[in-house]
mmCIF entry with sequence, helices, sheets and N, C-alpha, C, O atoms, coordinates in Angstrom:
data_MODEL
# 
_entry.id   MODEL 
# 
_entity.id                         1 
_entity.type                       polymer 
_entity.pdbx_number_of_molecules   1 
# 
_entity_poly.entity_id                      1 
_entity_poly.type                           'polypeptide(L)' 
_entity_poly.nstd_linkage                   no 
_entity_poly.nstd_monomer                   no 
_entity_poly.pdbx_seq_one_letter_code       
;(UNK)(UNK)(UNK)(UNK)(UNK)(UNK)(UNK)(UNK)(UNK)(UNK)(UNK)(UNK)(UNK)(UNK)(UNK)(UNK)
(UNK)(UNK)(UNK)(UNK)(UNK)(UNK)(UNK)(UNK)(UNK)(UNK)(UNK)(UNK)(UNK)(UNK)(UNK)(UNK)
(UNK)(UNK)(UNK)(UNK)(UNK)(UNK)(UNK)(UNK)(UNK)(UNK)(UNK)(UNK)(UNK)(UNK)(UNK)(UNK)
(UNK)(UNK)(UNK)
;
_entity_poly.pdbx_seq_one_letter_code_can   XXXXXXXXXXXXXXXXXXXXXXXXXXXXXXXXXXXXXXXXXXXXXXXXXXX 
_entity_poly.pdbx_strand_id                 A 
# 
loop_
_entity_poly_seq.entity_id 
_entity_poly_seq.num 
_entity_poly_seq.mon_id 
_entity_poly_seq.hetero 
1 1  UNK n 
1 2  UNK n 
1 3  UNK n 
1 4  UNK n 
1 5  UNK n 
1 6  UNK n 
1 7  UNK n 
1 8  UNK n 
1 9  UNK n 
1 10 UNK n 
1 11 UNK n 
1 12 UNK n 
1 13 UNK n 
1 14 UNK n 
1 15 UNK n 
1 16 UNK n 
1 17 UNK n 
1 18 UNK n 
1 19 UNK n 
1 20 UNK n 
1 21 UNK n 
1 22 UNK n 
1 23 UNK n 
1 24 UNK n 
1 25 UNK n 
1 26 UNK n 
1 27 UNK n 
1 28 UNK n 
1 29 UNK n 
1 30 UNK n 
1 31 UNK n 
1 32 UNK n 
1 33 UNK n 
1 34 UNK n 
1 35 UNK n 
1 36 UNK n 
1 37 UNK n 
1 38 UNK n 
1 39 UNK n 
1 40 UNK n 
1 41 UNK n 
1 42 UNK n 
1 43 UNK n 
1 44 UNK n 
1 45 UNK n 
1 46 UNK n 
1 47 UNK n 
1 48 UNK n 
1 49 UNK n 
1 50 UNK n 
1 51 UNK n 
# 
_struct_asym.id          A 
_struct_asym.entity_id   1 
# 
loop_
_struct_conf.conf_type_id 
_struct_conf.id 
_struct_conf.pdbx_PDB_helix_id 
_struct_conf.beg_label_comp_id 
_struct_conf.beg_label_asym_id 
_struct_conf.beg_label_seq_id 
_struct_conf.pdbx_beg_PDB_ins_code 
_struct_conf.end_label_comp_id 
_struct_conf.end_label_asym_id 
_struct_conf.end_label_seq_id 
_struct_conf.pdbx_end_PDB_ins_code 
_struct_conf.beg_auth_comp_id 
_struct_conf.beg_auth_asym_id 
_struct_conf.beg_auth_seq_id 
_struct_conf.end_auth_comp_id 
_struct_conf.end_auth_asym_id 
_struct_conf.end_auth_seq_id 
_struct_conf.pdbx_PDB_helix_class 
_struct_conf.details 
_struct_conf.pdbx_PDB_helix_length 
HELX_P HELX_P1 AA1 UNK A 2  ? UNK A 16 ? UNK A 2  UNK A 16 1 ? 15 
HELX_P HELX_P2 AA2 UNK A 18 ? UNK A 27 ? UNK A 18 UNK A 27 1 ? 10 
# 
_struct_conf_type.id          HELX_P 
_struct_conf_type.criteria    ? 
_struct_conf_type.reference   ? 
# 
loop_
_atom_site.group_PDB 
_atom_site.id 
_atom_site.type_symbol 
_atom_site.label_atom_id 
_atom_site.label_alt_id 
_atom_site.label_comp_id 
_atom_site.label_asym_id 
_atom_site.label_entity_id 
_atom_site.label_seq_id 
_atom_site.pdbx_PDB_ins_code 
_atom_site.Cartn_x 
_atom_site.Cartn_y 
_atom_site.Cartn_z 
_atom_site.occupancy 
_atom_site.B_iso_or_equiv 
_atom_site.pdbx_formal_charge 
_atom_site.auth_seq_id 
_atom_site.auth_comp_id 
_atom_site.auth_asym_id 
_atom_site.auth_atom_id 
_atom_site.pdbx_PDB_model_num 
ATOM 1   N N  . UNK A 1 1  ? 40.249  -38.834 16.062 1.00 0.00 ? 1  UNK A N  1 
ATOM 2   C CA . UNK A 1 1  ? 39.102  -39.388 16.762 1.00 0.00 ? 1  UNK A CA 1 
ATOM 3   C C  . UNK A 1 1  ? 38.432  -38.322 17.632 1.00 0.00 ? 1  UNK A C  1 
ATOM 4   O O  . UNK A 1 1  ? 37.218  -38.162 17.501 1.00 0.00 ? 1  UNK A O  1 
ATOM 5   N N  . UNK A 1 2  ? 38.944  -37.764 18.291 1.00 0.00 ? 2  UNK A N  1 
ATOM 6   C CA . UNK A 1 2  ? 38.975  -36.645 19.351 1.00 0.00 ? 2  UNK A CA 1 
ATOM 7   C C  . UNK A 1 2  ? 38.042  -35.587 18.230 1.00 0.00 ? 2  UNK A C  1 
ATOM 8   O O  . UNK A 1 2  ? 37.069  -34.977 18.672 1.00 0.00 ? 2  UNK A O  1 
ATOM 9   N N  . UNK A 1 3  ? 38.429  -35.464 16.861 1.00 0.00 ? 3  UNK A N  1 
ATOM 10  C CA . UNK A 1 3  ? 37.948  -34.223 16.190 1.00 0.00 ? 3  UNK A CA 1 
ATOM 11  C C  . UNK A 1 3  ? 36.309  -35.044 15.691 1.00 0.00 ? 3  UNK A C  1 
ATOM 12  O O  . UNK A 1 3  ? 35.219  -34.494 15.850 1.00 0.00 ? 3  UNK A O  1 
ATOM 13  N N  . UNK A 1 4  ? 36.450  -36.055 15.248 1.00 0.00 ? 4  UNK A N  1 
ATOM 14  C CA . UNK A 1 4  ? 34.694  -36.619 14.871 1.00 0.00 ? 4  UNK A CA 1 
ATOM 15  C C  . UNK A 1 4  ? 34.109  -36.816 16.381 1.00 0.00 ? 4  UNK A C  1 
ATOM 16  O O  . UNK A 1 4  ? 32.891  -36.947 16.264 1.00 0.00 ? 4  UNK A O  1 
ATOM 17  N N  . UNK A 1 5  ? 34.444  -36.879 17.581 1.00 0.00 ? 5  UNK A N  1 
ATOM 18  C CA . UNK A 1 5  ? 33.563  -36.900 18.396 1.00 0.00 ? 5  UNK A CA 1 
ATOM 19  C C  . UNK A 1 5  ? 33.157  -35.309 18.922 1.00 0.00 ? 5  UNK A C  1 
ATOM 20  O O  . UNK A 1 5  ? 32.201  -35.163 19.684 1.00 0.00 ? 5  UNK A O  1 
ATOM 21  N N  . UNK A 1 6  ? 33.703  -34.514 18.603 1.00 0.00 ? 6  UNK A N  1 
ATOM 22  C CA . UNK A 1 6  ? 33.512  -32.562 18.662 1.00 0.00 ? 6  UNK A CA 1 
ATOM 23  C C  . UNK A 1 6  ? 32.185  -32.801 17.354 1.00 0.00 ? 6  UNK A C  1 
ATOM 24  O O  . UNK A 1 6  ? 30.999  -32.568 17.587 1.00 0.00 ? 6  UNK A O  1 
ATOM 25  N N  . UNK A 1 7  ? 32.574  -33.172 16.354 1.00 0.00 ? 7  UNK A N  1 
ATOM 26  C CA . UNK A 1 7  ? 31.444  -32.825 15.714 1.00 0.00 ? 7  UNK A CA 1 
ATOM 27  C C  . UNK A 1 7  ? 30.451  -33.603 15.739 1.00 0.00 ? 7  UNK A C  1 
ATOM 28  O O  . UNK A 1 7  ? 29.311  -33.299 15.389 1.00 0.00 ? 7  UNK A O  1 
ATOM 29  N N  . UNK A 1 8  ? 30.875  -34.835 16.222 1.00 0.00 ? 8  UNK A N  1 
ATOM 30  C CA . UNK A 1 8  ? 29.568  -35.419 16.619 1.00 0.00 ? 8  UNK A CA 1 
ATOM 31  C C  . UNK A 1 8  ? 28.282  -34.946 17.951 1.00 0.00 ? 8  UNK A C  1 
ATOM 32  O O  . UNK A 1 8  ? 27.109  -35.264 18.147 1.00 0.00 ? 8  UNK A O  1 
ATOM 33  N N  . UNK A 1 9  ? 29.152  -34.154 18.558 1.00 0.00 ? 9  UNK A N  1 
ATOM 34  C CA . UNK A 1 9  ? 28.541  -33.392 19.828 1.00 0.00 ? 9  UNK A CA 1 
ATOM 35  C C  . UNK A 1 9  ? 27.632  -32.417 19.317 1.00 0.00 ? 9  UNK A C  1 
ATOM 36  O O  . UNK A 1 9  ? 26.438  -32.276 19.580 1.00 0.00 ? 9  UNK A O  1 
ATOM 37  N N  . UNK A 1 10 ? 28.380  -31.753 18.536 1.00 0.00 ? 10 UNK A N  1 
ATOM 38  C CA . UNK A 1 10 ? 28.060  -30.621 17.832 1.00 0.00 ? 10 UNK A CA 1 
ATOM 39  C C  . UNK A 1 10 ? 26.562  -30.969 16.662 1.00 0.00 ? 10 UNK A C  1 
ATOM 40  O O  . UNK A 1 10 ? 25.689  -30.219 16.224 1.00 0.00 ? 10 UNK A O  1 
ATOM 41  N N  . UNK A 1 11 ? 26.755  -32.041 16.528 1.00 0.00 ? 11 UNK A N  1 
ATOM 42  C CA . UNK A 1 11 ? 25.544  -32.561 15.362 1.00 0.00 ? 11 UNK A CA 1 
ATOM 43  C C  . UNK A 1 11 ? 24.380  -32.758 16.462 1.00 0.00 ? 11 UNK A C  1 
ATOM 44  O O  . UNK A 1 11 ? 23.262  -32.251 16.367 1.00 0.00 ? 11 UNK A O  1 
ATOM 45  N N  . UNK A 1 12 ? 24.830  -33.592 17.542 1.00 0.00 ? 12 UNK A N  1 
ATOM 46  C CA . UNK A 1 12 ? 23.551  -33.886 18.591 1.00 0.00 ? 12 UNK A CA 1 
ATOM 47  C C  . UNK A 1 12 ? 22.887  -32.735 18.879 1.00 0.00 ? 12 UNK A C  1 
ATOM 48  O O  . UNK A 1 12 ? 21.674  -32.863 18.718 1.00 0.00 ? 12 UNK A O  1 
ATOM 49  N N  . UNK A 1 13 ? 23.217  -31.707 19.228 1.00 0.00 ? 13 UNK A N  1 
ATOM 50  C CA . UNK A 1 13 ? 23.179  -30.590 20.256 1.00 0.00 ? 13 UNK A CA 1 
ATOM 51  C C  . UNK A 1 13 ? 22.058  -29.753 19.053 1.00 0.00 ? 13 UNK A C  1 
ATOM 52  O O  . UNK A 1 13 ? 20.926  -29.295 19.215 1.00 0.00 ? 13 UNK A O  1 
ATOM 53  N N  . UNK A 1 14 ? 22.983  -29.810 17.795 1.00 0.00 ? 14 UNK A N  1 
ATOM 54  C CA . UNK A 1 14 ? 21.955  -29.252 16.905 1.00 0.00 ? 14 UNK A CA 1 
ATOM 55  C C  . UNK A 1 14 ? 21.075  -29.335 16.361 1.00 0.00 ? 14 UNK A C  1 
ATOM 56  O O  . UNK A 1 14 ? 20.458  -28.487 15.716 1.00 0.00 ? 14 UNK A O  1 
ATOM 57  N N  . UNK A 1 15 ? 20.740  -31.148 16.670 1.00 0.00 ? 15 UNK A N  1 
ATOM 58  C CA . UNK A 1 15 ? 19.703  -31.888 15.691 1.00 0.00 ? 15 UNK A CA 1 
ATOM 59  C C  . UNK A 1 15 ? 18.125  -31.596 17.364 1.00 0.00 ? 15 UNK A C  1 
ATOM 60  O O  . UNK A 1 15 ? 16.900  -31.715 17.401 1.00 0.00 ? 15 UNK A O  1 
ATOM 61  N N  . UNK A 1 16 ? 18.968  -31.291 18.155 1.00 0.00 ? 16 UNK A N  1 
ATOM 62  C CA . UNK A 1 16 ? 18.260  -30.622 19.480 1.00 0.00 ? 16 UNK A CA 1 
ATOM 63  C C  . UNK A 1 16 ? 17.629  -29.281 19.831 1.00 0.00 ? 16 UNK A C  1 
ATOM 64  O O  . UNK A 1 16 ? 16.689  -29.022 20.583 1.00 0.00 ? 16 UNK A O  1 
ATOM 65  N N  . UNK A 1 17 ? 18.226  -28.677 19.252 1.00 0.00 ? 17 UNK A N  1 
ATOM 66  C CA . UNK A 1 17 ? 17.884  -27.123 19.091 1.00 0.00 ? 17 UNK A CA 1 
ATOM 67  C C  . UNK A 1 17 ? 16.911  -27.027 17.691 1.00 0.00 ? 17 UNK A C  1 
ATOM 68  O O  . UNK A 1 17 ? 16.105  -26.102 17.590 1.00 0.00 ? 17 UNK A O  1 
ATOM 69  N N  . UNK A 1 18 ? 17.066  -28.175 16.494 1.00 0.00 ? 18 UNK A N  1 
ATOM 70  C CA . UNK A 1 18 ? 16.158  -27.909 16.166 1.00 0.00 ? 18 UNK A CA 1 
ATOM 71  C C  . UNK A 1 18 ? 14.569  -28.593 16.505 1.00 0.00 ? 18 UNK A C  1 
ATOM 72  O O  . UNK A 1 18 ? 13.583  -27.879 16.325 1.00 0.00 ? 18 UNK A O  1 
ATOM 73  N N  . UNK A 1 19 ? 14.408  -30.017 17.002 1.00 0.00 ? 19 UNK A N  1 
ATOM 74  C CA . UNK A 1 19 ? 13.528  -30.029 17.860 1.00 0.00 ? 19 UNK A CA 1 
ATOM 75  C C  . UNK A 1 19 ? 13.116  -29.291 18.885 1.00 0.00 ? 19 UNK A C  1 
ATOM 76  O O  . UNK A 1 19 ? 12.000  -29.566 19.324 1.00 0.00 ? 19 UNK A O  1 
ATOM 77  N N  . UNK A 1 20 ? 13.512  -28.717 19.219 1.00 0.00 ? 20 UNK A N  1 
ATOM 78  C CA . UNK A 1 20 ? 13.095  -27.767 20.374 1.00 0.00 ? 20 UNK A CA 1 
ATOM 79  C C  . UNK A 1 20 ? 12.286  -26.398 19.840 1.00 0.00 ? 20 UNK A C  1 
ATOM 80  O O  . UNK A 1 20 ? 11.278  -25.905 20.346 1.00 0.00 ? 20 UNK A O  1 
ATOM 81  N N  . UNK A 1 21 ? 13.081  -25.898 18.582 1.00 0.00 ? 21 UNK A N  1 
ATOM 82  C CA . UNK A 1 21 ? 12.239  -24.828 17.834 1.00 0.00 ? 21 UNK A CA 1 
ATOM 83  C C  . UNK A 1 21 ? 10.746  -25.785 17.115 1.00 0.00 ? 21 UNK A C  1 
ATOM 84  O O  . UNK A 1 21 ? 9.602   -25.337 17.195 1.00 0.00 ? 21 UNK A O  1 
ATOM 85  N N  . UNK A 1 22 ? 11.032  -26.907 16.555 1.00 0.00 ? 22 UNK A N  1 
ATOM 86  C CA . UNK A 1 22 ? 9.829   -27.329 16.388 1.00 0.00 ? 22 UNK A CA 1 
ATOM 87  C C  . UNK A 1 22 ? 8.174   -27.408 17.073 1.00 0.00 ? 22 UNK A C  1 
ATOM 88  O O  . UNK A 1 22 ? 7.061   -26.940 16.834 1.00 0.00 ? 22 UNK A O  1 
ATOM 89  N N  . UNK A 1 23 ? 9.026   -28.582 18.353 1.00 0.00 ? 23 UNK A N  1 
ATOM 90  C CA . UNK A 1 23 ? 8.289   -27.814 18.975 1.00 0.00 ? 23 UNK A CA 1 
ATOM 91  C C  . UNK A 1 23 ? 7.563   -26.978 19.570 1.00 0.00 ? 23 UNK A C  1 
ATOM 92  O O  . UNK A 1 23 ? 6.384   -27.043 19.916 1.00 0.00 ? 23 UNK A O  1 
ATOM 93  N N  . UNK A 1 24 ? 8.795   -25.700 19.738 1.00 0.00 ? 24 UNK A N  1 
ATOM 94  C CA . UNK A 1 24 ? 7.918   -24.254 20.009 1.00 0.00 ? 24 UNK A CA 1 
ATOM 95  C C  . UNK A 1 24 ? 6.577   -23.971 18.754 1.00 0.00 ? 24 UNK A C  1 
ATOM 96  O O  . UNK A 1 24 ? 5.464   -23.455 18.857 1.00 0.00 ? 24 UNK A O  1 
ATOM 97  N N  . UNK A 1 25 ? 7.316   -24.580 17.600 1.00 0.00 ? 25 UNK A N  1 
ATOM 98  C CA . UNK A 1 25 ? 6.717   -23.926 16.801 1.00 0.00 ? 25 UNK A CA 1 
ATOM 99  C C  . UNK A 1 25 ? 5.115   -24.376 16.433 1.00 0.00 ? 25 UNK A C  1 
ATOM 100 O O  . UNK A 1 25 ? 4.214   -23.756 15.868 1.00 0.00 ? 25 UNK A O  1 
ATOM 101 N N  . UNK A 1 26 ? 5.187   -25.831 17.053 1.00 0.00 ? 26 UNK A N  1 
ATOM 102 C CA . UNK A 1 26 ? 3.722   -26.552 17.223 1.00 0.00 ? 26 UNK A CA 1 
ATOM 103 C C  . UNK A 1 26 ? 3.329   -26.398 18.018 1.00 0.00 ? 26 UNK A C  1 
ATOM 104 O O  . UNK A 1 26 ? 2.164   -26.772 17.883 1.00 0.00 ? 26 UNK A O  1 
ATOM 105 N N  . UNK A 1 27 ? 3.540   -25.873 19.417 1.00 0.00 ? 27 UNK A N  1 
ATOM 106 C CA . UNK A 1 27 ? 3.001   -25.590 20.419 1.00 0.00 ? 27 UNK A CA 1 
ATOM 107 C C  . UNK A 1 27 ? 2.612   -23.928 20.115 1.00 0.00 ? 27 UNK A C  1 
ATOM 108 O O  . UNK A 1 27 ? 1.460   -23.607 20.407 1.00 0.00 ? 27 UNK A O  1 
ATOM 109 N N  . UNK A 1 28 ? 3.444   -22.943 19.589 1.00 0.00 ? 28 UNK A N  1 
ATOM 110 C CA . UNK A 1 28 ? 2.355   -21.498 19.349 1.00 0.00 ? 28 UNK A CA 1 
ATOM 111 C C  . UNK A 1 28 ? 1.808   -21.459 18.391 1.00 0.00 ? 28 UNK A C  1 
ATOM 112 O O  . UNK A 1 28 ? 1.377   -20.321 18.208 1.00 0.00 ? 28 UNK A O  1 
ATOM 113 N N  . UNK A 1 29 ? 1.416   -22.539 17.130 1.00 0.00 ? 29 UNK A N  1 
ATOM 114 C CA . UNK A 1 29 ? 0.721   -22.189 16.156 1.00 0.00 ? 29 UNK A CA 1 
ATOM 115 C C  . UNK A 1 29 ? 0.077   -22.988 15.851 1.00 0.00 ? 29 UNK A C  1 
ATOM 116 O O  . UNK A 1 29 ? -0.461  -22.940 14.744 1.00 0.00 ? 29 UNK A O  1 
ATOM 117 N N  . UNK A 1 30 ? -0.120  -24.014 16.687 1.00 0.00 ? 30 UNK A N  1 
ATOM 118 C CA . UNK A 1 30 ? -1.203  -25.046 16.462 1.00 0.00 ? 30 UNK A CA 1 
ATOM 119 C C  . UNK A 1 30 ? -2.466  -24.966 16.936 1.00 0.00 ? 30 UNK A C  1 
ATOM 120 O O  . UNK A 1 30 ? -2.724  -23.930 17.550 1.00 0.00 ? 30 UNK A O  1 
ATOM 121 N N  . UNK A 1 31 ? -3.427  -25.862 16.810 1.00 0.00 ? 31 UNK A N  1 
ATOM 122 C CA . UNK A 1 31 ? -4.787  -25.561 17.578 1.00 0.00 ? 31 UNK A CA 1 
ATOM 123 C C  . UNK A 1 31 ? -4.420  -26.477 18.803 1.00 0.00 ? 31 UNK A C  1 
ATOM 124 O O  . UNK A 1 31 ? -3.607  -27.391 18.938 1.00 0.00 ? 31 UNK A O  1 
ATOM 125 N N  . UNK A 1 32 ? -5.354  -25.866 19.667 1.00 0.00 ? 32 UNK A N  1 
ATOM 126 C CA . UNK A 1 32 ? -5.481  -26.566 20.984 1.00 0.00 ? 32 UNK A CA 1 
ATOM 127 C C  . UNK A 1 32 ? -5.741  -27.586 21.090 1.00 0.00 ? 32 UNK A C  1 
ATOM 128 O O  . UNK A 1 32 ? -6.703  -28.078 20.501 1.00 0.00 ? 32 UNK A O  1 
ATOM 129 N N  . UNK A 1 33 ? -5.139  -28.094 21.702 1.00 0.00 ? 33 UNK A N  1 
ATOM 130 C CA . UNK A 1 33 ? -5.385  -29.884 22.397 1.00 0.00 ? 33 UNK A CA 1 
ATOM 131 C C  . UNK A 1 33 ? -6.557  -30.218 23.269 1.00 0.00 ? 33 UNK A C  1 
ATOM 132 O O  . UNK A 1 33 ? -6.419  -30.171 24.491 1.00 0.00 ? 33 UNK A O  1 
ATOM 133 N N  . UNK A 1 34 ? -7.843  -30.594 22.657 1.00 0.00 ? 34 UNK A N  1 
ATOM 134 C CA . UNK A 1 34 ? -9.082  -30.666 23.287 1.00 0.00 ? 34 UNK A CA 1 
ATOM 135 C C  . UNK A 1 34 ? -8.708  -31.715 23.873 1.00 0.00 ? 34 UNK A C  1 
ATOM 136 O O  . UNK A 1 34 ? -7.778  -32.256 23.274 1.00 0.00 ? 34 UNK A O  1 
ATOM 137 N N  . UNK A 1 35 ? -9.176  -32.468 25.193 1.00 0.00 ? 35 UNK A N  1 
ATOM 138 C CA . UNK A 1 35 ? -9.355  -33.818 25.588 1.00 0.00 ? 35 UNK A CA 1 
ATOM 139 C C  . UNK A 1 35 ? -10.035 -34.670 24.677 1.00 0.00 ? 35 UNK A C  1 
ATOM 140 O O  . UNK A 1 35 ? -10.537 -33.901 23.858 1.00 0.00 ? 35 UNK A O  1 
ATOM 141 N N  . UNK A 1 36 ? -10.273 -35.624 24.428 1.00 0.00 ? 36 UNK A N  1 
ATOM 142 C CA . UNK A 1 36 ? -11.157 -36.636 23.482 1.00 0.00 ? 36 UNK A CA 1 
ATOM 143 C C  . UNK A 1 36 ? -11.335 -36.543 22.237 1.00 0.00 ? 36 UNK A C  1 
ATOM 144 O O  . UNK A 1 36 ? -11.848 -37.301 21.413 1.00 0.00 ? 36 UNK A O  1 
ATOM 145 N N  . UNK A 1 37 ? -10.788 -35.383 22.162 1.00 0.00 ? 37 UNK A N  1 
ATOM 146 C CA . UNK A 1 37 ? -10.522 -34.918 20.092 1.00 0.00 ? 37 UNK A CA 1 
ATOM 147 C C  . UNK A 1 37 ? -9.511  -35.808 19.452 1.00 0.00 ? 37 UNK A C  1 
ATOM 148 O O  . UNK A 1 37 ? -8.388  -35.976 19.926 1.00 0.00 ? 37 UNK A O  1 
ATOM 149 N N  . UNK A 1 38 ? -10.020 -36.470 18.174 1.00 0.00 ? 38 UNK A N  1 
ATOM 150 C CA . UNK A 1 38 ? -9.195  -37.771 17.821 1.00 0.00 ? 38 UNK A CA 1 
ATOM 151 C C  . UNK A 1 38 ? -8.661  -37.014 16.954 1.00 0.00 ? 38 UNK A C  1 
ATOM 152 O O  . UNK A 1 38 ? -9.109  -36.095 16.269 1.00 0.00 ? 38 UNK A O  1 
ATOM 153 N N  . UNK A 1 39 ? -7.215  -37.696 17.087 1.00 0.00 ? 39 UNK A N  1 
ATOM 154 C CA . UNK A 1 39 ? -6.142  -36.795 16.488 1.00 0.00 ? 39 UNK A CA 1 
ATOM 155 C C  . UNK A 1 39 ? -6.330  -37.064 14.995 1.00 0.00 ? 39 UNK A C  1 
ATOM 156 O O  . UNK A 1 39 ? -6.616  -38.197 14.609 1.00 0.00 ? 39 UNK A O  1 
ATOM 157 N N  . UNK A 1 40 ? -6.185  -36.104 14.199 1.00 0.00 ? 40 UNK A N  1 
ATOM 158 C CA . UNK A 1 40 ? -5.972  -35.839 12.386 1.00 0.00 ? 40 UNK A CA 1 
ATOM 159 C C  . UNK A 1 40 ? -4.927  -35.643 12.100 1.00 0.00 ? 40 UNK A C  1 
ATOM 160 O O  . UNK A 1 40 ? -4.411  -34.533 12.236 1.00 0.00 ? 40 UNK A O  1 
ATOM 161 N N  . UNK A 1 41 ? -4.043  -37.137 11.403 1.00 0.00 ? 41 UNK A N  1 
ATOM 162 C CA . UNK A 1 41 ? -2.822  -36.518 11.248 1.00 0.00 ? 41 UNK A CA 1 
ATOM 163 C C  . UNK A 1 41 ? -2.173  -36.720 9.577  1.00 0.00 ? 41 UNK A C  1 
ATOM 164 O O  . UNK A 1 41 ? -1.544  -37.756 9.362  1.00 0.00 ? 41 UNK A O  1 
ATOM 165 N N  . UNK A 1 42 ? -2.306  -35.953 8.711  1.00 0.00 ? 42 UNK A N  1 
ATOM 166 C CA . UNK A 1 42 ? -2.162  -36.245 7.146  1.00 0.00 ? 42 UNK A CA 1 
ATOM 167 C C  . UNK A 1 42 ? -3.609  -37.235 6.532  1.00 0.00 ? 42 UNK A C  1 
ATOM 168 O O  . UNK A 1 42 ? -3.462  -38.092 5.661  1.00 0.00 ? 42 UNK A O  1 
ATOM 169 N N  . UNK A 1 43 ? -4.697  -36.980 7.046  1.00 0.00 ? 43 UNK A N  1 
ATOM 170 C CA . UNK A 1 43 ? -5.509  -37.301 6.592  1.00 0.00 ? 43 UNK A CA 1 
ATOM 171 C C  . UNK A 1 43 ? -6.482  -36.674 5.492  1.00 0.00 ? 43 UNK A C  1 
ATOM 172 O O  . UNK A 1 43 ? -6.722  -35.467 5.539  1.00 0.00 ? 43 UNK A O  1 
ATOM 173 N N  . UNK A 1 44 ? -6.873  -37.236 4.804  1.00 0.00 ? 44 UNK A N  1 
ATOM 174 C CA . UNK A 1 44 ? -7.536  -36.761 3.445  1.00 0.00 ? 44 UNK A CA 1 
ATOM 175 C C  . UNK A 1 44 ? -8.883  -36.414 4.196  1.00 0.00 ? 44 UNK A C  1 
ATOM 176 O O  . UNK A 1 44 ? -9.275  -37.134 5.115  1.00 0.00 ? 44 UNK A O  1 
ATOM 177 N N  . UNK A 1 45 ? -9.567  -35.321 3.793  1.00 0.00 ? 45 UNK A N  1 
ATOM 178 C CA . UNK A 1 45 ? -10.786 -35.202 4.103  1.00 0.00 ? 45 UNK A CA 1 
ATOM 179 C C  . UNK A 1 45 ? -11.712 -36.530 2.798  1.00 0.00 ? 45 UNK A C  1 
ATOM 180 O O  . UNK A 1 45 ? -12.359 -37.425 3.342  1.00 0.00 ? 45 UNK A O  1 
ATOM 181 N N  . UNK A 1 46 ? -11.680 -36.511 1.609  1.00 0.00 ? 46 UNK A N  1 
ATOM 182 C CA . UNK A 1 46 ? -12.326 -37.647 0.916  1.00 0.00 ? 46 UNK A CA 1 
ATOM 183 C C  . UNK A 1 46 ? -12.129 -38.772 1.157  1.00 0.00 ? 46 UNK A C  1 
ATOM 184 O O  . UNK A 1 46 ? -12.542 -39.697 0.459  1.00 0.00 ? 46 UNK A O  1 
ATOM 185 N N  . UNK A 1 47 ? -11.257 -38.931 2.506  1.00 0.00 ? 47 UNK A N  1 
ATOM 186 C CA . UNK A 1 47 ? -10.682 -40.743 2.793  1.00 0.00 ? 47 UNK A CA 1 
ATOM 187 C C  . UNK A 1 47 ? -11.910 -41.631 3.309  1.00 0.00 ? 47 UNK A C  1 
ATOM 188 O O  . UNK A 1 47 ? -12.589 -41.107 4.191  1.00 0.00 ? 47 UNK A O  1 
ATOM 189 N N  . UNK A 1 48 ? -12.157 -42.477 3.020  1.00 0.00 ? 48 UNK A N  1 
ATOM 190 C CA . UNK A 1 48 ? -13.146 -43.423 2.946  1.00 0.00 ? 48 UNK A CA 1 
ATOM 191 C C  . UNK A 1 48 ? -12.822 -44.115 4.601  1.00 0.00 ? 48 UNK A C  1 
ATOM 192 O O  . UNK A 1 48 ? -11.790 -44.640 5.018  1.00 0.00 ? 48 UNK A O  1 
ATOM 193 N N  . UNK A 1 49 ? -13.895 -43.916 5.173  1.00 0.00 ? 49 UNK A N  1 
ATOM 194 C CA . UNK A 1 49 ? -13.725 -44.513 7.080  1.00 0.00 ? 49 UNK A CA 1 
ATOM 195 C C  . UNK A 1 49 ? -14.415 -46.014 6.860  1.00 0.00 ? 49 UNK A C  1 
ATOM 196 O O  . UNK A 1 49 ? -15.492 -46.439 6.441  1.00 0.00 ? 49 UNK A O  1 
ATOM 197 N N  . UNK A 1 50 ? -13.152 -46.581 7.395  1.00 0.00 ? 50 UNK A N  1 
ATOM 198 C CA . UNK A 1 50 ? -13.432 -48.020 7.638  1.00 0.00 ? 50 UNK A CA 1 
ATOM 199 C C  . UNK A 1 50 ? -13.646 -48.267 8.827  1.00 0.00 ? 50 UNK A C  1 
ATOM 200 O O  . UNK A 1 50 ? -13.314 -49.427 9.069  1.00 0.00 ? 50 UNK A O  1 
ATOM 201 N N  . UNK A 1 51 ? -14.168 -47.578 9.977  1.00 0.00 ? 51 UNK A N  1 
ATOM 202 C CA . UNK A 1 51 ? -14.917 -48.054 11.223 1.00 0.00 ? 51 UNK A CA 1 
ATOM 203 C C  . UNK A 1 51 ? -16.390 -48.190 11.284 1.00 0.00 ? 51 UNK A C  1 
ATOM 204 O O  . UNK A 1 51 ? -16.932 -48.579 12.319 1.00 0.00 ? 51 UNK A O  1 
# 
């Protein structure tokens, strides 16, 4: 029991470090976060706007 909760630590910690590089990695290579700019997220440029 003692040994699946080590690797369960070990899984958290890492599933953490890689969010954390993610993040870095959207925060230095993304575009800037304008105020009032509506977010685009997997959107088709030919997608048909239903507003």
């Amino acid at each position: 029991m003692k040994r699946v909760a080590t690797w369960a630590f070990y899984a958290v910690g890492a599933l953490a470090i890689v969010y954390l590089a993610l993040y870095a990695y959207a925060m230095f290579s993304g575009s800037p976060i304008v105020p009032g700019d509506p977010i685009h997220i997997f959107r088709k440029p030919d997608a048909p706007s239903y507003s």
